[in-house]
LOVODO-761129 format. One record per residue (C-alpha): residue in three letters; z negated, x negated, y negated. Coordinates in steps of 0.02 Angstrom, whole numbers, plus 50000, padded with zeros to 5 digits. Layout:
N
alaZXY;...
# end
This chain:
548
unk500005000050000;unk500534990949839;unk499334990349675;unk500145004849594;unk499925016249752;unk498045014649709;unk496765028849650;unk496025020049491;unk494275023549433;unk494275022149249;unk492685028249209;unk491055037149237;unk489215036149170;unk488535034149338;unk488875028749505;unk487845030149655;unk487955031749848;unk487185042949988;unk487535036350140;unk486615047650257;unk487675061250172;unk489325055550096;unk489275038350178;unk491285033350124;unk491115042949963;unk490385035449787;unk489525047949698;unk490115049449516;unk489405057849353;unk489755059749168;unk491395060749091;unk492195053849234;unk494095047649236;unk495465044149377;unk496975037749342;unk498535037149476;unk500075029849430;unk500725040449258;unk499325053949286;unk497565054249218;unk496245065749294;unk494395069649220;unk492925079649263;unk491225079049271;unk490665072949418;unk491645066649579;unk491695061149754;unk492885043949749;unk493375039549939;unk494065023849891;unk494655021450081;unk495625036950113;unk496365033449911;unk495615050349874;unk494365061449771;unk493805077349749;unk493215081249576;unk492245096349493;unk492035103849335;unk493075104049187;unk494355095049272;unk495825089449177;unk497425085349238;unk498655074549116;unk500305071049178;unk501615062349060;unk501515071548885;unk502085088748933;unk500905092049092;unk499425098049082;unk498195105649227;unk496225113949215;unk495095121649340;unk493225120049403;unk493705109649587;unk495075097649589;unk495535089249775;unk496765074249744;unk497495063849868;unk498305048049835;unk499175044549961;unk500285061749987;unk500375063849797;unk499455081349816;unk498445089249691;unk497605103849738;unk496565112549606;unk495575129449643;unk494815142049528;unk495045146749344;unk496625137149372;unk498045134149233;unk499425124449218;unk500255121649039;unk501985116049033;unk502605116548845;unk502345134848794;unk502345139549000;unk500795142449067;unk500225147049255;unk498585154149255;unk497815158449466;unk496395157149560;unk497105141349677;unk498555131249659;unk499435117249725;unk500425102449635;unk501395091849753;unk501785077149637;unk503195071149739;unk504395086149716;unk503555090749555;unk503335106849622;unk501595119449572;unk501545132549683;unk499935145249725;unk499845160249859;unk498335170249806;unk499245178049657;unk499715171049493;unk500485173349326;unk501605164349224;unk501815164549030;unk503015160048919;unk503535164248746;unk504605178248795;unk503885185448974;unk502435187349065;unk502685185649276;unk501565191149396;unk501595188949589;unk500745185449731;unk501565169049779;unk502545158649657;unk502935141449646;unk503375131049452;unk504515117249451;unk504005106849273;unk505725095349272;unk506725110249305;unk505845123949224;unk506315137349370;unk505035149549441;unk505035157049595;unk504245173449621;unk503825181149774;unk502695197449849;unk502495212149714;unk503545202749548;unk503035210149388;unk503875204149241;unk503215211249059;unk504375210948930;unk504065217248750;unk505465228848777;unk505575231948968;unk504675229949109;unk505345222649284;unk505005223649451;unk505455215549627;unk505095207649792;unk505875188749746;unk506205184549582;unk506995167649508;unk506575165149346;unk507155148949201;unk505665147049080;unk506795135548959;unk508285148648969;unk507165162249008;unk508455168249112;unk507985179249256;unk509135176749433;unk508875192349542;unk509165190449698;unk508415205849788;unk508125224949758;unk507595223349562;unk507235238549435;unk507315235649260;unk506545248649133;unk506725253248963;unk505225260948874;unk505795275848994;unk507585278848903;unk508505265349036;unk508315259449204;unk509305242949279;unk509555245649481;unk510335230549531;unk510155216849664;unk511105203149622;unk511635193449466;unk510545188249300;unk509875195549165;unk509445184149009;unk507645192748944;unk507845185248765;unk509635190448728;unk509735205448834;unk511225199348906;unk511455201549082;unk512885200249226;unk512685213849367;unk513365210549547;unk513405220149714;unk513565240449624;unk512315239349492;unk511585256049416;unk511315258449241;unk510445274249210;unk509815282449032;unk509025297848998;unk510035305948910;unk511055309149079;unk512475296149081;unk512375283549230;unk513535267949240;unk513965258649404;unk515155244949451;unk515525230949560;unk515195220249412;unk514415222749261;unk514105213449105;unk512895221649027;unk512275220548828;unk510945230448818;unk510435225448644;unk512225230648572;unk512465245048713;unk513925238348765;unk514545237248959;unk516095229349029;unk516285234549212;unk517565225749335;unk518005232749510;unk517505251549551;unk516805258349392;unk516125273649387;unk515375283649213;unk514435298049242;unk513795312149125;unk512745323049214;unk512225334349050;unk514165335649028;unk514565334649209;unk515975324249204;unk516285306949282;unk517555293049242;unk518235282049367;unk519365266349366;unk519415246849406;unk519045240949219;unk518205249249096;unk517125247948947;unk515445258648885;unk514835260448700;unk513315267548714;unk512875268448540;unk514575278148503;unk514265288048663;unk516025282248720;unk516855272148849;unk518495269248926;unk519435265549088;unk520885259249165;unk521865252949329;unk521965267949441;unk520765276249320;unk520475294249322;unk519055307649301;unk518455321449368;unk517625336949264;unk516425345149387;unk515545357549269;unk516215370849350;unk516315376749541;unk518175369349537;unk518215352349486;unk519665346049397;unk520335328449434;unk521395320049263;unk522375302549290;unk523165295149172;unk523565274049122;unk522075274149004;unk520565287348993;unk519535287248848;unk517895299448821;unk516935300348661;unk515575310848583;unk516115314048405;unk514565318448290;unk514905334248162;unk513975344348037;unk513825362048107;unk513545375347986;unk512345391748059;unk512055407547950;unk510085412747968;unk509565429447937;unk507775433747840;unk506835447247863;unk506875461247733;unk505175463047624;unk504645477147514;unk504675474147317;unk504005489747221;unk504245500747373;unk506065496047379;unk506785487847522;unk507545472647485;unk508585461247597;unk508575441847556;unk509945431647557;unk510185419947713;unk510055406847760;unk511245392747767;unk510485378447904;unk511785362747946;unk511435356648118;unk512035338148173;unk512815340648307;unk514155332548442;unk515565336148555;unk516505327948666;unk518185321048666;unk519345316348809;unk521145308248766;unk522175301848895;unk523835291448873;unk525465289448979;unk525745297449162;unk524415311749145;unk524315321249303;unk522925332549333;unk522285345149477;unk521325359249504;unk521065372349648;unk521915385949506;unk523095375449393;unk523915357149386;unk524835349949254;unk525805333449189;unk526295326149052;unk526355307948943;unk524565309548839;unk523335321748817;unk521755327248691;unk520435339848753;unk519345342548611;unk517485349148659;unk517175355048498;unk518495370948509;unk518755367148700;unk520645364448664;unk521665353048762;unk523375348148684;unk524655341648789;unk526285329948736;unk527755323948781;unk528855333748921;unk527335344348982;unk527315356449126;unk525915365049184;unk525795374549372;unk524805390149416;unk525115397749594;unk526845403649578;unk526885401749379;unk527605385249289;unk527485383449117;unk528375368549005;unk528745366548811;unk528905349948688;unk526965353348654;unk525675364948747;unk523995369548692;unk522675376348825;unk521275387148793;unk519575385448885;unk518195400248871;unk516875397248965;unk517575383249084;unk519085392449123;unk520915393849033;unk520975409548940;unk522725405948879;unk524095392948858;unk525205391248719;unk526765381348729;unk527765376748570;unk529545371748564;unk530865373448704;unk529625384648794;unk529975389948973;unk529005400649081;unk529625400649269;unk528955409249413;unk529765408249598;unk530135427149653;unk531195420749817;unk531795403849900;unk533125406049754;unk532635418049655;unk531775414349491;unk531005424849347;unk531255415449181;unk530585417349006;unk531055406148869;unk530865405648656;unk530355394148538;unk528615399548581;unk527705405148737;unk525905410948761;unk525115414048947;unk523565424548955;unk522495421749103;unk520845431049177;unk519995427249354;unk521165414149396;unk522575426849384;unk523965427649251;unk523975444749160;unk525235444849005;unk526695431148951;unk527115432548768;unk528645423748735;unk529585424548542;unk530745415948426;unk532525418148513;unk531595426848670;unk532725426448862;unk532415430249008;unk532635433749176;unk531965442649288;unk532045451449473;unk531585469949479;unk531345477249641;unk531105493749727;unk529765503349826;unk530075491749975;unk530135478149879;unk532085472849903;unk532685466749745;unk533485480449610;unk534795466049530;unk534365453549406;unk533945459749214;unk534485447949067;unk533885450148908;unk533905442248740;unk532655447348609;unk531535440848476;unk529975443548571;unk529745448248749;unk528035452948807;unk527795453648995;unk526095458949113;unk525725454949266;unk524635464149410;unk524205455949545;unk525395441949505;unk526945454549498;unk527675459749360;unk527075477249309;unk527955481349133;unk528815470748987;unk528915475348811;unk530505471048705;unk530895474448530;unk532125487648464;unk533445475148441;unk533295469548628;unk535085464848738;unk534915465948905;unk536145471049058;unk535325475949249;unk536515466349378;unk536815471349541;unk536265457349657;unk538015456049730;unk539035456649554;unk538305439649463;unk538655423249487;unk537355408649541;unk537465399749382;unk537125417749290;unk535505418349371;unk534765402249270;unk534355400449100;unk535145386949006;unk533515376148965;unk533215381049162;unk532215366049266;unk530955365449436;unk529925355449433;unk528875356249595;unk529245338649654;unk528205332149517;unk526845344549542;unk525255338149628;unk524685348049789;unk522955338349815;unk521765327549703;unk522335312849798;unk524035318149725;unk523815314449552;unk524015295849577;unk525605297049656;unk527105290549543;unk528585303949566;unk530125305049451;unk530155318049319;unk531245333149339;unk532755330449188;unk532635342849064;unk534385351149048;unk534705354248845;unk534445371648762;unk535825380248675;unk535715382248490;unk534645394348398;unk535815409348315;unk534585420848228;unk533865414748058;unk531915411248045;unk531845425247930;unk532575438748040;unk531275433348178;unk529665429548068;unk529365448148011;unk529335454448223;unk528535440548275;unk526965442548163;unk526785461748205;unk527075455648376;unk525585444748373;unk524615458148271;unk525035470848427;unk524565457648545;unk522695454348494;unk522385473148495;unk523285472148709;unk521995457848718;unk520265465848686;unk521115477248814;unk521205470248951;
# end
């Protein structure tokens, strides 16, 4: 054993021996030092075994190590030779601005490694760790946590079986089943990646949950996550759910604003609106959702009061209300699905706030035997259902009547009330044609009836046609079915479009062609001869409506 292997005495006030007792030990008191190599130890008293190059100190022990190591406790056991230090009750370690406070603890100078197994915290100027086992490596600054981890966080609190934690970066490895919580307004599910406690900052592996309490849960095969900002980019699998709104957005990259309640997603991305009993499934390129804050106004009534005997009502009340809706706009190859309608187009806006959703670019929509298409349509929602559909420009209402046999409607504008699922009136003006099949108590087919009007109003019962309604200056001829030619039997903006129309939710990401749009003949009646019937048509139609 060379010289600098060697347990140094350095001082003590007194030394003595018992032999009977502690024959190989000297007995040691007052202000007693050790030194071993870069390391000073002191205490009060001490039992030096010179021959074994080993001691075992006691109260107010000290333990100096370089100028950044520091140890205390009542008992101190130190052996030379293996390079242990093992210190036991009221123990603490200080490290820079870390400190591990336990009951018993062991530093294994060799590996530089403090470790203790009856439980133990660790302190730092950001966290405070608590487990049952943990081990502190000085040189590296990296904790390991083990059995019950608590970590306390001025903002959040943590929890886990096995934790690895960085006191210089005071960045947190997880590497198990970990929950991270928010003052009870978020909650981190994850078990792998790290999470930086200072910045906030955090990458989440393996499907990590973000959940808030507002309702809106975020999941993803990875997630880098600023919680400070709100902001989440997810990669591989994401998945957005509101379940206040009921609505969940899928795709393989996307990217969460919480503080502007919006996100978006892309690559295969698509969402699904299951507020009501049938959900509807929307894919487009890109899906963005938003909650857009407004000022609603609400008119409060008072109570009348008497003044001189007289009744008197006051004047209301005017109250604004914050308030928000949501948004939904989706861009290029729209295709949706649901159990009642499907549609397609190029982009798409469904605003919450009037529950409109607006439809561009070479639309079509699909309702059982019904297809509807137009340069623009706007549909309706009451209640979570359509109510109604407008289309605007080259409008074109088709619905299959035979395996060739087609009733057609077609104007400038077209308007398709539905109730229950079931369509009930077709309001089409502006240059109004159609076509249509009537047929006869056994339901063989009458002819075909073409008409050209400036309105046409149609109903429906039980998906049939039941009456139409045509203006005084209405054109129309009944053909017999064996005196009119195939191309008779089409209007001239006629299309079908039931390749492109998807038959499952799996359907909507399919890719097929779109139908080409043959062009419509030219308009002949003036917007002035057509204004003044259209208007009293629309008058004539809200009264129908409260109708039915």
């Amino acid at each position: 054993m060379s010289a600098q292997d060697l347990v140094y005495l350095e001082h003590c006030e007194t030394l003595s021996f018992d032999q009977d007792r502690l024959p190989d030990a000297q007995l040691l008191k007052g202000d007693v030092r050790f030194r071993h190599e870069n390391a000073l130890m002191y205490c009060d008293s001490a039992y030096f075994y010179e021959k074994t190059n080993s001691f075992d100190a006691f109260g107010h022990i000290r333990f100096v190590q370089g100028d950044t190591l520091e140890g205390f406790g009542d008992v101190l056991y130190y052996n030379g030779n293996t390079r242990l230090a093992r210190l036991r009750r009221n123990v603490r370690l200080v490290h820079i601005t870390t400190v591990l406070q336990t009951d018993s603890m062991n530093y294994n100078r060799n590996e530089n490694l403090a470790y203790y197994f009856t439980g133990g915290t660790i302190v730092d100027d950001v966290n405070q760790l608590s487990s049952v086992w943990g081990s502190y490596c000085p040189s590296t600054h990296r904790a390991l946590f083990h059995d019950s981890v608590h970590l306390q966080n001025e903002s959040f609190t943590l929890d886990a079986d096995t934790l690895v934690y960085n006191t210089a970066t005071n960045i947190a490895n997880l590497v198990c089943p970990t929950t991270i919580v928010y003052e009870d307004k978020t909650t981190i599910l994850s078990s792998d990646g790290w999470y930086n406690t200072s910045t906030e900052r955090s990458m989440l592996l393996s499907r990590s949950l973000i959940l808030h309490a507002d309702g809106k849960q975020l999941t993803g095969d990875t997630i880098y996550y600023d919680k400070k900002i709100g902001l989440g980019n997810v990669f591989g699998h994401m998945e957005m759910q509101d379940t206040v709104q009921k609505m969940t957005l899928l795709g393989n990259y996307g990217i969460v604003h919480e503080k502007e309640k919006s996100g978006f997603a892309t690559d295969s991305a698509y969402m699904i609106d299951w507020s009501q009993e049938k959900k509807t499934y929307i894919h487009a390129d890109t899906l963005f959702t938003e909650q857009i804050p407004f000022v609603d106004t609400v008119i409060v009534a008072q109570d009348s009061i008497w003044v001189d005997s007289v009744l008197v009502a006051q004047v209301p009340d005017t109250v604004y209300r914050d308030s928000l809706y949501r948004q939904v706009r989706a861009f290029h190859t729209v295709r949706a699905y649901n159990e009642e309608f499907q549609f397609v187009c190029d982009s798409m806006v469904y605003c919450g706030k009037d529950s409109i959703a607006t439809m561009y670019k070479e639309p079509v929509c699909w309702s059982k035997e019904n297809q509807i298409s137009a340069d623009t349509i706007f549909v309706y929602v009451v209640n979570g259902a359509i109510d109604h559909a407008h289309g605007v420009g080259a409008a074109l209402g088709i619905k299959q009547e035979g395996p060739d046999e087609f009733d057609q409607l077609s104007g400038q504008e077209l308007t398709a009330y539905i109730r229950n699922g079931e369509l009930k009136e077709v309001l089409v003006s502006g240059n109004a044609e159609t076509i249509f099949y009537p047929r006869d108590a056994d339901s063989s087919y009458v002819g075909v009836n073409k008409s050209q009007s400036s309105y046409v109003d149609m109903f429906f019962e039980k998906n049939k046609i039941h009456h139409v309604l045509f203006t005084t200056e209405t054109t129309g001829t009944l053909y017999p079915m064996s005196q009119i030619e195939w191309q008779d039997t089409r209007l001239l903006g006629f299309f079908w479009a039931q390749q492109e129309r998807p038959t499952g939710w799996q359907d909507i990401f399919s890719d097929p062609p779109r139908t080409a749009r043959p062009v419509q003949k030219a308009i002949s009646a003036s917007e002035e001869e057509e204004e003044e019937p259209v208007m009293q048509t629309k008058i004539k139609r809200n009264k129908r409506k409260k109708e039915i």
